[in-house]
N, C-alpha and C positions, 0 to 999 in steps of 0.2 A: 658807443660814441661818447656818452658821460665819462666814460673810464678814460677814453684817449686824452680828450678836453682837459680832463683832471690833473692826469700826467702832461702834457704839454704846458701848462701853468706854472708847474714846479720849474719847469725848462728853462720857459720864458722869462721868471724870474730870475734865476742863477744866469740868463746871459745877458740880462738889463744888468743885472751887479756888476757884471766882468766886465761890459764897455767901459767902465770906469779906468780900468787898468790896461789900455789897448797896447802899453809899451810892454806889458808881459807877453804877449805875443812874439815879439822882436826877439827878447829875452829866449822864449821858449824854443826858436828857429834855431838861434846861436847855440842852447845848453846842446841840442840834440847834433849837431853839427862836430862840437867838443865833444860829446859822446863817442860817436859810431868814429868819428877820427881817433879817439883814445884806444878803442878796442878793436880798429883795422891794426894799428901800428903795432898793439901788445900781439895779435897772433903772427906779424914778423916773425915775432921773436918765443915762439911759441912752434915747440917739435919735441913728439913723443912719439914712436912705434906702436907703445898704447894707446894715447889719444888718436893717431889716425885711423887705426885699428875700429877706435869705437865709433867716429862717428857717425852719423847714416849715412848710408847712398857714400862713401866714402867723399864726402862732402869737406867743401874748406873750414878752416875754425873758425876762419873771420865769420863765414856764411852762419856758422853753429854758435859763437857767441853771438852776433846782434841779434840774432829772434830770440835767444833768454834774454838777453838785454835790452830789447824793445817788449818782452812782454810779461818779464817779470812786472813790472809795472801795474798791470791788472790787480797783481795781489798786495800790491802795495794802494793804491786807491781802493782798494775794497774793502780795505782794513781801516782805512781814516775817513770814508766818503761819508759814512752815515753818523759818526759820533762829530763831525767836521761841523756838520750841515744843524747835528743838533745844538753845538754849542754856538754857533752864529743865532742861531734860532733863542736860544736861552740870551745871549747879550742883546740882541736886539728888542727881548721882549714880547717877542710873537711866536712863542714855544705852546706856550698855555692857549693862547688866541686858535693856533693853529688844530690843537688838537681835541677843544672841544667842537668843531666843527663835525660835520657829517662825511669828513671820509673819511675811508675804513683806515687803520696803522697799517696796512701793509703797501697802502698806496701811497702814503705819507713815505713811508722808508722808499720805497721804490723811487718816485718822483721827486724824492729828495737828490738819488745818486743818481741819473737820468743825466742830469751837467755834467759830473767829474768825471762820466763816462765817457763821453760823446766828445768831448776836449782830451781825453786820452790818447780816444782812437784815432782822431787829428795829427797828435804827439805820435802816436805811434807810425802812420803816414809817410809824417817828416822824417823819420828815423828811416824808414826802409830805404826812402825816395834818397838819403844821404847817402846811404850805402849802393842804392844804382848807379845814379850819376857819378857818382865821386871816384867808389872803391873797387868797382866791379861785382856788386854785391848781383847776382842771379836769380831772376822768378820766371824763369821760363818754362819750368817745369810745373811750376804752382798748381796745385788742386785749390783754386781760392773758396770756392763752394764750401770744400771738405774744411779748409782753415776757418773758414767765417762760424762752421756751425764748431769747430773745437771750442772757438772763442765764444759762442753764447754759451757754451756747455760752462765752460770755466769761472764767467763771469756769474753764471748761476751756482755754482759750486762754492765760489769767493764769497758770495753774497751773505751766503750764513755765517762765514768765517766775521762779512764787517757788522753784522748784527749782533753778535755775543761782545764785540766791543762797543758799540754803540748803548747797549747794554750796562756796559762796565763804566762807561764815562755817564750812564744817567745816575746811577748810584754813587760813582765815587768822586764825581765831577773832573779831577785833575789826574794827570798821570794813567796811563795804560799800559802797563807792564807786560801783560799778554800780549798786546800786539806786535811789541819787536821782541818778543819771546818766537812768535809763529813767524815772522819776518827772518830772525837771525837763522833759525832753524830750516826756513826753505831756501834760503839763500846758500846754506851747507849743503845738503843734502838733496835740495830740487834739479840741478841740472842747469843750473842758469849760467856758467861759462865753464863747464866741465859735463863730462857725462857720466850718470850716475854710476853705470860700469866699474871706473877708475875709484871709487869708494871702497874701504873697507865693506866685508859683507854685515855686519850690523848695521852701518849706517846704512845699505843698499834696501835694506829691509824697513829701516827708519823712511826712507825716502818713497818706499809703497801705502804706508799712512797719511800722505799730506797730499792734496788735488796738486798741487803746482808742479810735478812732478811727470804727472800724467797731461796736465796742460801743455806743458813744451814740449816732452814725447812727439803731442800730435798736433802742435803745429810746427815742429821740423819737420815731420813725416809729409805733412800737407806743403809745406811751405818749400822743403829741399829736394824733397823724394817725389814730389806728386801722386803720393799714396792716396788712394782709391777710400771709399765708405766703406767699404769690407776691412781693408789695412787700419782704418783708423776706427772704425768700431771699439776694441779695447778700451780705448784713451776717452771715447764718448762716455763707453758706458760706464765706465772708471768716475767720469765727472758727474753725469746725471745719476750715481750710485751717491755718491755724495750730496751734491743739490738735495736729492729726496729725503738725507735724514737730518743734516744742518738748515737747511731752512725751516721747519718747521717747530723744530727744535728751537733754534735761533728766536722765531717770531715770539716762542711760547716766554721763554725765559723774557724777552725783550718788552712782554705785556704785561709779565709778571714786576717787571724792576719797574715800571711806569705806574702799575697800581704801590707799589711801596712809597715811591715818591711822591706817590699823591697824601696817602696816608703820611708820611712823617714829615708833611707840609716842605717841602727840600727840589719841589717841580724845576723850579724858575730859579733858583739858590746859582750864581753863577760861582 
């Protein structure tokens, strides 16, 4: 119960800050509206013998871009949530305050990204809900069960991915080069409005190293196909393979750059 308490504070916090900005709401309905409208229209125009070939369940492209396009996103907030959260925390002054307290750094990192998640999955909502009403976009097939858990799998797999940056910006404070390094590279080779199929076979092989890859796999499978937890097993355990060795990793390097920063006095250095 301490532990939920804990986490819910970090929440409660990030969503007292965000009432301040209630017109980014508005804002955030319209982007996603501009969105799924931009990439209903581009698979108009959008015909390949290979591309229909690959996609699952012989499913439309509209259907196969918006879930890259609606969830590439995960790995885009997971890369900025935790160094985001730290640098408001360093301008604000309550970086230091925060972490000589008595909870542990991994409840700190977790309840920090708890907000940009939960406002995602919001975003992401609007994005489907755009594509039902509007486009014809299809969940009738949906394994939602099997989707929900691709997505906790993913978001646990992501997670180590935004701690080695969070990392990166305690140490170096400005600039994250890694991050739209792993950004630009899964945006090639993940799957996010093509299928990895249609890749040269290097980069196919490039595209079985990185989680995002394996995340939209199986939430099209869940999402298009209505594949089953036996069908989508691979793509879980693809993710929770992952989770098990970047996060731990991630947390070790990320107590490791926090004790550096205490030593060469550079904590609170905005």
């Amino acid at each position: 119960m301490i532990l939920l308490r804990r986490l819910a504070a970090f929440f409660w916090r990030d969503l007292a800050i965000a009432r301040g900005y209630r017109g980014a709401f508005l804002l955030d309905l319209l982007e996603a509206l501009f969105g799924v409208a931009t990439v209903y229209y581009l698979s108009r125009f959008v015909e390949s013998p290979q591309l229909s070939r690959a996609l699952p369940q012989g499913g439309s492209y509209f259907a196969f871009a918006l879930v890259g396009f609606a969830f590439f996103d995960y790995l885009s907030v997971s890369l900025s949530a935790f160094d985001t959260s730290l640098e408001e925390a360093r301008t604000n002054r309550t970086l230091e305050a925060l972490l000589v307290t008595q909870t542990p750094l991994p409840m700190i990192l977790a309840g920090s990204a708890i907000y940009p998640f939960v406002l995602l999955s919001l975003r992401t909502l609007v994005y489907l809900a755009w594509g039902i009403f509007l486009f014809g976009f299809s969940t009738g097939e949906a394994n939602w069960p099997g989707a929900l858990a691709v997505l906790a799998a993913s978001v646990l797999a992501f997670a180590g991915l935004g701690i080695f940056c969070a990392s990166y910006s305690l140490l170096f404070k400005r600039g994250n080069p890694a991050k739209w390094v792993v950004l630009g590279i899964s945006g090639l080779v993940g799957g996010m409005m093509y299928p990895v199929s249609v890749l040269p076979r290097p980069l196919q092989l490039l595209a079985r190293l990185i989680p995002v890859t394996y995340s939209l796999e199986g939430m099209r499978a869940a999402l298009l196909g209505g594949a089953g937890f036996r069908q989508l097993w691979p793509s879980l355990a693809a993710l929770l393979a992952f989770a098990a060795i970047l996060l731990p990793v991630s947390f070790g390097v990320f107590s490791w750059a926090l004790r550096r920063t205490k030593i060469t006095g550079t904590l609170t250095h905005v």
